[in-house]
C-alpha positions as YAML, in Angstrom:
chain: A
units: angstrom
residues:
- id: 1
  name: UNK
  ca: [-22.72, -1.64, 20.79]
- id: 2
  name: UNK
  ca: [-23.62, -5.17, 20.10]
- id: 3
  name: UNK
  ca: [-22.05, -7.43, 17.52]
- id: 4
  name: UNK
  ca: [-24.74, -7.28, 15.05]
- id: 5
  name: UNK
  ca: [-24.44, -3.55, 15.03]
- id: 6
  name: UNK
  ca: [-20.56, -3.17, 15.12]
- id: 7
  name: UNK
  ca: [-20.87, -5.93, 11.70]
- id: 8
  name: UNK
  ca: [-23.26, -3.64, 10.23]
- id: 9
  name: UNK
  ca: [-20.95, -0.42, 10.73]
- id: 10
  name: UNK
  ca: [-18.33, -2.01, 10.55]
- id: 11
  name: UNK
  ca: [-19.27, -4.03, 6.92]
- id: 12
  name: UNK
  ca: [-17.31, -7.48, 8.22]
- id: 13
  name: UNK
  ca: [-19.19, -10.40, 9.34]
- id: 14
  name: UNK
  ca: [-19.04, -11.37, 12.99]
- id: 15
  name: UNK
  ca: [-16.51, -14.55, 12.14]
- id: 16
  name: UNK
  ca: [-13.98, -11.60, 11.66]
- id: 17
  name: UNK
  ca: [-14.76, -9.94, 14.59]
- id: 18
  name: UNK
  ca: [-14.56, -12.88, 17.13]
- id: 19
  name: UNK
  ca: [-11.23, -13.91, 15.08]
- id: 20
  name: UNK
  ca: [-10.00, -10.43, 15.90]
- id: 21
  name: UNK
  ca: [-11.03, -10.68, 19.07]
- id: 22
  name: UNK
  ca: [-9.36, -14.16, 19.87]
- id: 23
  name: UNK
  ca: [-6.11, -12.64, 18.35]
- id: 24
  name: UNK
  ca: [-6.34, -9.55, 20.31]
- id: 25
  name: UNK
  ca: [-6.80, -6.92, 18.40]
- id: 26
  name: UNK
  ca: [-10.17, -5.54, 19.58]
- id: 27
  name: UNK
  ca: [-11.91, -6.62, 22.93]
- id: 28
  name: UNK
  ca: [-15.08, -6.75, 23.50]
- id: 29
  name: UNK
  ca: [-16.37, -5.22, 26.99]
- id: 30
  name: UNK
  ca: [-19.26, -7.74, 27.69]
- id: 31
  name: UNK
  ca: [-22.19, -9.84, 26.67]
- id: 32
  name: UNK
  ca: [-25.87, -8.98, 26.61]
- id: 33
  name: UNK
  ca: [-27.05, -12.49, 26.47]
- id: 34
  name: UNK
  ca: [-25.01, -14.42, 24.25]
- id: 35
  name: UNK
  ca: [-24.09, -11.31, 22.25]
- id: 36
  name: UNK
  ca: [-20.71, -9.66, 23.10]
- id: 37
  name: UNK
  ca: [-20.74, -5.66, 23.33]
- id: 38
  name: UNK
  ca: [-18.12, -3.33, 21.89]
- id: 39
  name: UNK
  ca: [-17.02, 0.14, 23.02]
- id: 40
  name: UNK
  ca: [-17.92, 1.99, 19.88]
- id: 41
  name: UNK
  ca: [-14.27, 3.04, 19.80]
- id: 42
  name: UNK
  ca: [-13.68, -0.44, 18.58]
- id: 43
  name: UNK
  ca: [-14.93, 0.98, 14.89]
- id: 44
  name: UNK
  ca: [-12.00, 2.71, 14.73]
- id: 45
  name: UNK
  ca: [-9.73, 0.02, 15.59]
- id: 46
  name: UNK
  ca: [-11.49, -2.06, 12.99]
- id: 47
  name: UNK
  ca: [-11.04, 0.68, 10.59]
- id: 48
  name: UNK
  ca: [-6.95, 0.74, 11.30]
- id: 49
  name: UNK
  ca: [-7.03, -3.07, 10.96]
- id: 50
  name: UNK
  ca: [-8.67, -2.63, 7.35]
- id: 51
  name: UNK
  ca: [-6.47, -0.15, 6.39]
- id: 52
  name: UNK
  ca: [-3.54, -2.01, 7.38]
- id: 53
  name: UNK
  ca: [-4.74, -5.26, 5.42]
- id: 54
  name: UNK
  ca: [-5.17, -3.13, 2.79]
- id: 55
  name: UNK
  ca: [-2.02, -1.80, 2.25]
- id: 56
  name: UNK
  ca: [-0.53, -5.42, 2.26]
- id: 57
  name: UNK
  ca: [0.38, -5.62, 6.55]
- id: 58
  name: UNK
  ca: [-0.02, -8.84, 8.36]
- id: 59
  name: UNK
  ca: [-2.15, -8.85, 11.78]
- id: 60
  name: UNK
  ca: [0.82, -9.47, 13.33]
- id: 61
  name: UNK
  ca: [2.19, -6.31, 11.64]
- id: 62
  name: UNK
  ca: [-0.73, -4.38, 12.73]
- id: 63
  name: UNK
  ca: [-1.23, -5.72, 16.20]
- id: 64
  name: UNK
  ca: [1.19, -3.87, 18.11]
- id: 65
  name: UNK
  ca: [0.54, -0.75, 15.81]
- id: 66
  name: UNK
  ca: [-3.08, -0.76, 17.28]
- id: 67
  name: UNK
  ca: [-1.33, 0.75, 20.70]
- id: 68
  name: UNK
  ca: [-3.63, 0.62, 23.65]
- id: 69
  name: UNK
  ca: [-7.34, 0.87, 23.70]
- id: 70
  name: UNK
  ca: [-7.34, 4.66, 23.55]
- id: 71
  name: UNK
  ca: [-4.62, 5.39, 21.12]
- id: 72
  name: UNK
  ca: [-2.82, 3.84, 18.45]
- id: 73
  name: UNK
  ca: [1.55, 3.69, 18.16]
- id: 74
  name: UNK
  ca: [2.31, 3.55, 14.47]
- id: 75
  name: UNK
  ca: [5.28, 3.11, 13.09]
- id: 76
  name: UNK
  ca: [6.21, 5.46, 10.79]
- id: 77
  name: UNK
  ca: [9.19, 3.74, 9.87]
- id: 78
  name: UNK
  ca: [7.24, 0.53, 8.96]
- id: 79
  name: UNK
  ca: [4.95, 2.50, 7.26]
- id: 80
  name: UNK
  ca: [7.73, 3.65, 4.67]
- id: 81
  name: UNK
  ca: [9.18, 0.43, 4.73]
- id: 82
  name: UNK
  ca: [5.58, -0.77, 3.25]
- id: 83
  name: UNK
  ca: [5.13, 2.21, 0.61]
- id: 84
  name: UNK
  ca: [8.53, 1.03, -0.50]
- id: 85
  name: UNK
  ca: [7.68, -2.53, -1.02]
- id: 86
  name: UNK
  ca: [4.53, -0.98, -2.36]
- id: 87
  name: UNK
  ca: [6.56, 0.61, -4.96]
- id: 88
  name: UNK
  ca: [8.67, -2.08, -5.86]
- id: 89
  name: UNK
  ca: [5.28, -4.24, -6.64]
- id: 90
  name: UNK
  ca: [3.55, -1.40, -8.80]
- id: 91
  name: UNK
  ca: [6.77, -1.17, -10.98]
- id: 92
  name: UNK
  ca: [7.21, -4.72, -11.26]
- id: 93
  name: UNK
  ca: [3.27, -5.08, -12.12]
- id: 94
  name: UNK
  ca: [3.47, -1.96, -14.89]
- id: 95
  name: UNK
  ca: [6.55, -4.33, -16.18]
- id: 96
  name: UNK
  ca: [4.23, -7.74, -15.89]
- id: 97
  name: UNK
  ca: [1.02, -5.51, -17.86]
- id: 98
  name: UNK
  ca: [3.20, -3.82, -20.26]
- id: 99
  name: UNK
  ca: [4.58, -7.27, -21.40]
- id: 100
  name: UNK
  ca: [1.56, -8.53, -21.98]
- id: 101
  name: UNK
  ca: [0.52, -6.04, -23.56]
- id: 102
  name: UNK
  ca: [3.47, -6.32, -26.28]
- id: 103
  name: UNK
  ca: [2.64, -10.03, -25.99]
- id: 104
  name: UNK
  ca: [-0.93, -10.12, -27.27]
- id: 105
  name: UNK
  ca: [0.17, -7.79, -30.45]
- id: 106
  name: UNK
  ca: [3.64, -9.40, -31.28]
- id: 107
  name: UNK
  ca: [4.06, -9.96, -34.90]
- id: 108
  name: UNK
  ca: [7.04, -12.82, -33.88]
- id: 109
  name: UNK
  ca: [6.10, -16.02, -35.06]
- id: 110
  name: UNK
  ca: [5.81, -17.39, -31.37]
- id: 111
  name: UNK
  ca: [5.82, -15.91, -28.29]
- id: 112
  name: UNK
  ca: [8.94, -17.84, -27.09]
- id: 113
  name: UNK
  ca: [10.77, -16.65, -30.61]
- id: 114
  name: UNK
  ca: [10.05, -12.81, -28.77]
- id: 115
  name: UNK
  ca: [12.76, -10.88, -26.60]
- id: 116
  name: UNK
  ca: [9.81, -9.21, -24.69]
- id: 117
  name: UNK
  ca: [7.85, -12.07, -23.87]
- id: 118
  name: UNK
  ca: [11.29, -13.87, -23.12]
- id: 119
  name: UNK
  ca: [11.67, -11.15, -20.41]
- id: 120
  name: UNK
  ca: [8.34, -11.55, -19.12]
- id: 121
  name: UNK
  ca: [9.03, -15.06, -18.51]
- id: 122
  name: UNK
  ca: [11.81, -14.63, -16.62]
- id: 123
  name: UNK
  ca: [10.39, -11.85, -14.68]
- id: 124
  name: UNK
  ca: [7.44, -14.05, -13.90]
- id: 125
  name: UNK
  ca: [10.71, -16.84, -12.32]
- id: 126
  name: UNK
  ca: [12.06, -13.98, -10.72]
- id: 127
  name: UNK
  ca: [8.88, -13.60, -9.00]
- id: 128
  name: UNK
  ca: [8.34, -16.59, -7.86]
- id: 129
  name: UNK
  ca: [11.77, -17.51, -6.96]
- id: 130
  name: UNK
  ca: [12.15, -14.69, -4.46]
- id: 131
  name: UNK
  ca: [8.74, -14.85, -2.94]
- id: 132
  name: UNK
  ca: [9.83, -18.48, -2.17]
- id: 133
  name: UNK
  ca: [12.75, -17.45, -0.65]
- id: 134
  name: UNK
  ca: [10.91, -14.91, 1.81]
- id: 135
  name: UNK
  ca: [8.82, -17.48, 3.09]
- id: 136
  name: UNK
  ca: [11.51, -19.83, 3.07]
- id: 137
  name: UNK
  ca: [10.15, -22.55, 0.30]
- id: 138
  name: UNK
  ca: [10.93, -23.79, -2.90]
- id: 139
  name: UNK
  ca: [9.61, -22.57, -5.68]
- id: 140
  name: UNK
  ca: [6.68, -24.43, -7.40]
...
């Protein structure tokens, strides 16, 4: 398959593709011209990748998950590692939305005079704070 026809398949523009390509996580097999060719395997590959970037992985996550050309090696374990974290995010959005939520009808006579949007605040620090500390920064 050439590159114009893996993009179309595939929905991602070629940038992506020779980015994936220079970071090793699809190859392609040859040029026809100045086009490269793919296996048509490789749309399955680039369907893992999307998945995987979807649920929140880095490519460097996914890149050793993507196996060998024939067949993937995924690791469960990471994978319930990553609906965990998953979790964690969806309560602590439900928590950010349902604040809100109480925020924009509060009958306090400022937001900062109510408990709930108090808590949302700090939440919000929390937030911030740890992400920081995961990547090793200060917060801003």
């Amino acid at each position: 398959m050439d590159i114009s026809e893996v993009t179309k398949q595939a929905g991602l523009p070629a940038s992506t593709l020779r980015f994936y390509e220079e970071k090793g996580l699809i190859r392609s097999v040859g040029r026809r011209g100045l086009r490269r060719q793919f296996s048509p395997r490789v749309l399955e590959r680039l369907a893992l990748i999307t998945l995987g970037r979807s649920a929140g992985f880095s490519l460097e996550e996914i890149a050793p998950m993507l196996g060998d050309a024939d067949r993937p090696d995924i690791d469960r374990q990471a994978l319930n590692d990553k609906a965990d974290e998953l979790d964690r995010t969806a309560r602590r959005l439900i928590a950010m939305r349902d604040g809100l939520r109480h925020a924009a009808v509060c009958s306090a006579p400022s937001h900062l005079e109510c408990p709930t949007f108090r808590r949302l605040m700090g939440l919000a620090v929390a937030d911030v704070s740890r992400r920081s500390r995961r990547r090793g920064q200060a917060p801003r």
